[in-house]
ZAMARGU-4260 file (C-alpha; in steps of 0.2 Angstrom, whole numbers, plus 5000, padded with zeros to 4 digits):
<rodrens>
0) 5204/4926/4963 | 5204/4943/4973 | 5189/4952/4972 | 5189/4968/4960 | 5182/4982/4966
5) 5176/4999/4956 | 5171/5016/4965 | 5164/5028/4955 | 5161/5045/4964 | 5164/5061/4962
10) 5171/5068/4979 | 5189/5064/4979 | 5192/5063/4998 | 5178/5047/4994 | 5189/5038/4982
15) 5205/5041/4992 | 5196/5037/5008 | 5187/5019/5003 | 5201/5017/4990 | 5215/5014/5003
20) 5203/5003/5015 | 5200/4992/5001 | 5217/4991/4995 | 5224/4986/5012 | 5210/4973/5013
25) 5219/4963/4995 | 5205/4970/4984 | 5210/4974/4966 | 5201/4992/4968 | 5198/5003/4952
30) 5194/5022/4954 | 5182/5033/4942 | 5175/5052/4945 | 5164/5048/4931 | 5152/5036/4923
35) 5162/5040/4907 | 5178/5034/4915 | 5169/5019/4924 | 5161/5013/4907 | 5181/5012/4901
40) 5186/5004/4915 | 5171/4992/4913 | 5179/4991/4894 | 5196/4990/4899 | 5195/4978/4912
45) 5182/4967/4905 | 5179/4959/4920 | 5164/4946/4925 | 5152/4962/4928 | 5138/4961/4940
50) 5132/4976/4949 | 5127/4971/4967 | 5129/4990/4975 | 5125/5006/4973 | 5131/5017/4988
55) 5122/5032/4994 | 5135/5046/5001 | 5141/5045/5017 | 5141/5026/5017 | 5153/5020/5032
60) 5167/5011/5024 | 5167/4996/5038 | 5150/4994/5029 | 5158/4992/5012 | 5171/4980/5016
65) 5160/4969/5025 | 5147/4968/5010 | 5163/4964/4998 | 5167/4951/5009 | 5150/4940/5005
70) 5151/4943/4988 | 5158/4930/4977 | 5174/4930/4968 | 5177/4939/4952 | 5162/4950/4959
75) 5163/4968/4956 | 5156/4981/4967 | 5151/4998/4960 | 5150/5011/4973 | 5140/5026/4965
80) 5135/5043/4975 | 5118/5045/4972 | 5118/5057/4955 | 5132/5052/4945 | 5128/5036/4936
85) 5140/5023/4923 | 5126/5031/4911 | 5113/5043/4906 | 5100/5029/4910 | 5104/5022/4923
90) 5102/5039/4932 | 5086/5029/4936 | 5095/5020/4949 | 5089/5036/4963 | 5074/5024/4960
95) 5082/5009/4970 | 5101/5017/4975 | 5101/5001/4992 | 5089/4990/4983 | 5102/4982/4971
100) 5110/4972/4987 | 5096/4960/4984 | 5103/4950/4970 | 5116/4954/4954 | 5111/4965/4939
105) 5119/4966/4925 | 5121/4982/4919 | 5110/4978/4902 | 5095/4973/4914 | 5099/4984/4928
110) 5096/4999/4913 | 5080/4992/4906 | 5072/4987/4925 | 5074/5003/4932 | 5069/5013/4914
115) 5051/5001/4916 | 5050/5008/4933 | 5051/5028/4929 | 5041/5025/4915 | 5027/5017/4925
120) 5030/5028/4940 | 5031/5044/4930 | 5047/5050/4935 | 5057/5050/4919 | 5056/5071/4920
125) 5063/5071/4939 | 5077/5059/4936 | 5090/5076/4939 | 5082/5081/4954 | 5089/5079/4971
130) 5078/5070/4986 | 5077/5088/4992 | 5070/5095/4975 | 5056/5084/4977 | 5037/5085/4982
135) 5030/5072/4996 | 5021/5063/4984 | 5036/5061/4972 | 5048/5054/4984 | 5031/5042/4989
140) 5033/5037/4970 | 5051/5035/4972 | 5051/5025/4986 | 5038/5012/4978 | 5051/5013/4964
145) 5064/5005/4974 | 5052/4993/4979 | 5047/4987/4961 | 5064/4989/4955 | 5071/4975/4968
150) 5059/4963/4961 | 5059/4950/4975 | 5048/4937/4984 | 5040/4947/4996 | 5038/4965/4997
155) 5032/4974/5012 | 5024/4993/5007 | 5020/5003/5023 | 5006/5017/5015 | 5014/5021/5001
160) 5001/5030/4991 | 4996/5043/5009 | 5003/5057/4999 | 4998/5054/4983 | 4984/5067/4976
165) 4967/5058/4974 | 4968/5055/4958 | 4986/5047/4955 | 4980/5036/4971 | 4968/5030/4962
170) 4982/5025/4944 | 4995/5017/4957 | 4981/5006/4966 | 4977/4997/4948 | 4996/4999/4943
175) 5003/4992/4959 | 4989/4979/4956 | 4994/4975/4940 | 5012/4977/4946 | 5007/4961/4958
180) 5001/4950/4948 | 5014/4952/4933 | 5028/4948/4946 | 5020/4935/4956 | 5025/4942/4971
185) 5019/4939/4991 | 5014/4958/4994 | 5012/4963/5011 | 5001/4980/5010 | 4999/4989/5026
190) 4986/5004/5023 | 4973/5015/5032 | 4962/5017/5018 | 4948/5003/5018 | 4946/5009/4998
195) 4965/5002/4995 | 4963/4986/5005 | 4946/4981/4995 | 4952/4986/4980 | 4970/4978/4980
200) 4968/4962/4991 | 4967/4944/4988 | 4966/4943/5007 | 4964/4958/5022 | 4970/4955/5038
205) 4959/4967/5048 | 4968/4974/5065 | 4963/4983/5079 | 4973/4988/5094 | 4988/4974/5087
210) 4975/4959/5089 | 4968/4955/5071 | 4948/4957/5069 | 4945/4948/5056 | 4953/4938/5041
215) 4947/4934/5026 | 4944/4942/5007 | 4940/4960/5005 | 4920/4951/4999 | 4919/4943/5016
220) 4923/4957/5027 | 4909/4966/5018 | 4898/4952/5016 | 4900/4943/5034 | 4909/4953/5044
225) 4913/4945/5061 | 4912/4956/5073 | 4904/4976/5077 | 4922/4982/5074 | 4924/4975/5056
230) 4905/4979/5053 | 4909/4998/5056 | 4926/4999/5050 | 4923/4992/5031 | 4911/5002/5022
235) 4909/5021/5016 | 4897/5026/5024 | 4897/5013/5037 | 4887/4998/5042 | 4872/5003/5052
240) 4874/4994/5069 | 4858/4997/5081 | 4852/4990/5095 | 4839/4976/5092 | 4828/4981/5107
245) 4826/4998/5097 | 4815/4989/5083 | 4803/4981/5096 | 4788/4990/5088 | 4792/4983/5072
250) 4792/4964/5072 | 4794/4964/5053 | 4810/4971/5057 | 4815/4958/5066 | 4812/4945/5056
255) 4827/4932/5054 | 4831/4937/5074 | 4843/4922/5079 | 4832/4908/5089 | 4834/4910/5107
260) 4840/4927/5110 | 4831/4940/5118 | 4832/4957/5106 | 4839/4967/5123 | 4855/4956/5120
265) 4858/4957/5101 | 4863/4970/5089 | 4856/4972/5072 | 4868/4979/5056 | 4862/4984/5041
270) 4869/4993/5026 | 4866/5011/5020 | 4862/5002/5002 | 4851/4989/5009 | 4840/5002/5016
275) 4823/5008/5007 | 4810/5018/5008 | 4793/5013/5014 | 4775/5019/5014 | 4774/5018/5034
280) 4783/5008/5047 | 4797/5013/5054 | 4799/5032/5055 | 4816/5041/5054 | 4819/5059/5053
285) 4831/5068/5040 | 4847/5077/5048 | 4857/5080/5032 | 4858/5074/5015 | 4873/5073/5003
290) 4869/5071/4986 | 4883/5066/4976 | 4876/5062/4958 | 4873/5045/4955 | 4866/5042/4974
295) 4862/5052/4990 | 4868/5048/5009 | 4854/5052/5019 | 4860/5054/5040 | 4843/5051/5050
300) 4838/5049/5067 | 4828/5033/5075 | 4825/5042/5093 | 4843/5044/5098 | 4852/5031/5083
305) 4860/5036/5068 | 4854/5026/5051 | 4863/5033/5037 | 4854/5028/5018 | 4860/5030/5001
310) 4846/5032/4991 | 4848/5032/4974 | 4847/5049/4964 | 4841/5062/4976 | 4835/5061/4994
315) 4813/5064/4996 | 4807/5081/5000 | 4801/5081/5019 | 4809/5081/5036 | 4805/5061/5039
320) 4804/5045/5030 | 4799/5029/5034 | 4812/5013/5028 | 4811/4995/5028 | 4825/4981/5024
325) 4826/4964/5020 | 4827/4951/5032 | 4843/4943/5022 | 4849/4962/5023 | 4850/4961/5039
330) 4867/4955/5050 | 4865/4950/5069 | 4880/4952/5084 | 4880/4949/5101 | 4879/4965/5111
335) 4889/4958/5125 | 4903/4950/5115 | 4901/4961/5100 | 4904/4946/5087 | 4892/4940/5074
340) 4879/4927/5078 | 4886/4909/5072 | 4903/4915/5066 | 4917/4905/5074
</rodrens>
C-alpha cells in the first residue's frame, strides 16, 4: 500500500510546492489549510493514523520525502507549520514541533503528552505566542518541553535552566527530578551550576579542561573528593585548601598527617563548616563577613591564606579569631600531584 500523505499549512505556495513533489513520488497526498479541514480529512479518510511529523516552516522538501520513505506503509505523515495545529490542544505541539520523529503518536496521546507538558512547564498561557514573542527563560522552558514531550531512553540537556529566574530554577530542578524518575530515563545533564549537579544527580562526572576529575555520587565528591580541583570546585563557599607547611606551629593541627610525608609536600583541605572557633591556637584575622540569616561566611587571613568560615548565626565582634578543626575534618593531597592521599 502507498503511503498516505497529509499536509496541513496554511501558506498555499507550501501545499502546492510539497504537494506536487510527493505526488510525483506515488504518495496518496491529502492537502488542508486548516486543522478544521485536516480533522475531516482524518474523518473522511479513516486511515491507520499515526502522527510521526510535525514540520517547522521552511522545511526543505528533499527532507520530507526522504523521512516518508522510512516510514512504514499505511503511515501517514502530518506536516504542520508551527501555529496551526489539527486542534485547539494540540497547539501544545510548539512544545516538541521535530521531536515527534522519535516514535508514532496517536493523536489522543500525542494531545494529552503535550497538555502534561505545558501544564508542568507553565506555558499553557503562551501557547499563541510566536518563538519571537517569547522571553529567554520561556523558550529555555520550551526547549525542556521538547525534550519531555519525546519521552525517550536517553535525553541529553545542555544548561537548560541558565536563564531561568532563581526561583523557577529552583521548581524545575525537583520537576525535572521528579520528571526523571517517573520516566525511567538515562538523563545526561550537562550544567555549570555545582547546586544543579548535587541536587539532581545519581552520579556527577566532574570535568576539567575535557579530561574528567572526578566520578562518582554528588556525596562523594563532597565527602572524598579526589583531587585540589574537585576539593575547590564543589562547595559554596569552597573547600579550604592550605599549605600543610603553614600549620607547622600547631601540631594539633596536623594531626591525622599521612605517615611518611613531610608537611612541605602536602596540602591540607578543610570545609568552611568544619571550621570552629577556639579560645587560642591558631590565629586568623577577620576581612569580611556576610551574614546571611541562618549562618555567617567569615573571609579571614592566616598570613597570606584565605580560610573562609561559616559560623552559625553571626560572626564574633573583633578583628581576629582563633579556629580549630577536627582531625577527621581534615582532607590531605599531594602538593605535587594535587590528588588526595590514598585515592586511586
Amino acid at each position: 500500500m502507498a503511503h498516505s500523505i497529509l499536509i496541513v499549512d496554511d501558506e498555499a505556495l507550501t501545499l502546492r510546492t510539497i504537494g506536487r513533489a510527493l505526488d510525483a513520488e506515488g504518495y496518496e497526498v491529502f492537502l488542508a489549510a486548516t486543522g478544521e479541514e485536516a480533522l475531516k480529512t482524518i474523518a473522511d479518510q479513516q486511515p491507520d493514523f499515526a502522527l510521526l511529523d510535525v514540520v517547522l516552516p521552511g522545511i526543505n522538501g528533499i527532507e520530507v520525502l526522504r523521512q516518508a520513505r522510512t516510514a512504514s506503509p499505511a503511515t501517514i505523515f502530518v506536516m504542520m507549520s508551527a501555529y496551526h495545529m489539527v486542534d485547539r490542544a494540540v497547539e501544545a505541539m510548539k512544545l516538541g514541533a521535530y521531536d515527534f520523529l522519535v516514535k508514532p503518536f496517536h493523536l489522543s496521546d500525542m494531545v494529552a503528552t503535550l497538555k502534561r507538558a505545558a501544564e508542568m512547564l507553565g506555558l499553557e498561557r503562551l501557547l499563541d505566542r510566536k518563538p519571537a514573542q517569547l522571553s529567554g527563560g520561556q523558550q529555555q522552558r520550551v526547549a525542556l518541553g521538547r525534550a519531555v514531550v519525546a519521552e525517550t531512553a536517553v535525553c541529553l540537556m545542555d544548561e537548560p535552566l541558565s536563564n531561568l529566574d532563581a526561583q523557577l530554577r529552583g521548581d524545575m530542578r525537583r520537576e525535572i527530578r521528579a520528571l526523571q524518575r517517573r520516566l525511567g530515563i538515562t538523563m545526561l545533564y550537562v550544567t555549570h551550576d555545582q547546586v544543579e549537579a548535587m541536587t539532581m544527580a545519581d552520579r556527577v562526572i566532574l570535568m576539567r579542561a575535557g579530561h574528567v576529575e572526578q566520578n562518582g555520587t554528588p556525596a562523594s565528591l563532597y565527602e572524598q573528593p579526589e583531587t585540589t580541583f574537585a576539593a575547590g570546585f564543589i562547595g559554596a563557599p569552597a573547600m579550604n585548601l592550605l599549605p600543610a607547611a603553614a600549620l607547622a606551629k600547631y601540631p594539633e593541627l596536623l594531626t591525622g598527617m599521612p605517615a611518611g610525608y613531610d608537611p612541605r609536600s602536602l596540602i591540607v583541605g578543610v570545609r568552611p563548616e568544619s571550621v570552629a572557633l577556639a579560645r587560642e591556637g591558631l590565629q586568623a584575622r577577620i576581612i569580611a563577613a556576610e551574614y546571611l540569616g541562618a549562618d555567617t561566611q567569615v573571609e579571614t587571613r592566616i598570613d597570606e591564606e584565605t580560610l573562609m568560615v561559616r559560623l552559625p548565626g553571626r560572626a564574633p565582634p573583633g578583628a581576629n579569631i582563633y579556629v580549630k578543626w577536627r582531625a577527621q575534618d581534615a582532607h590531605w593531597f599531594d602538593a605535587s600531584s594535587h590528588r588526595r592521599i590514598g585515592a586511586k
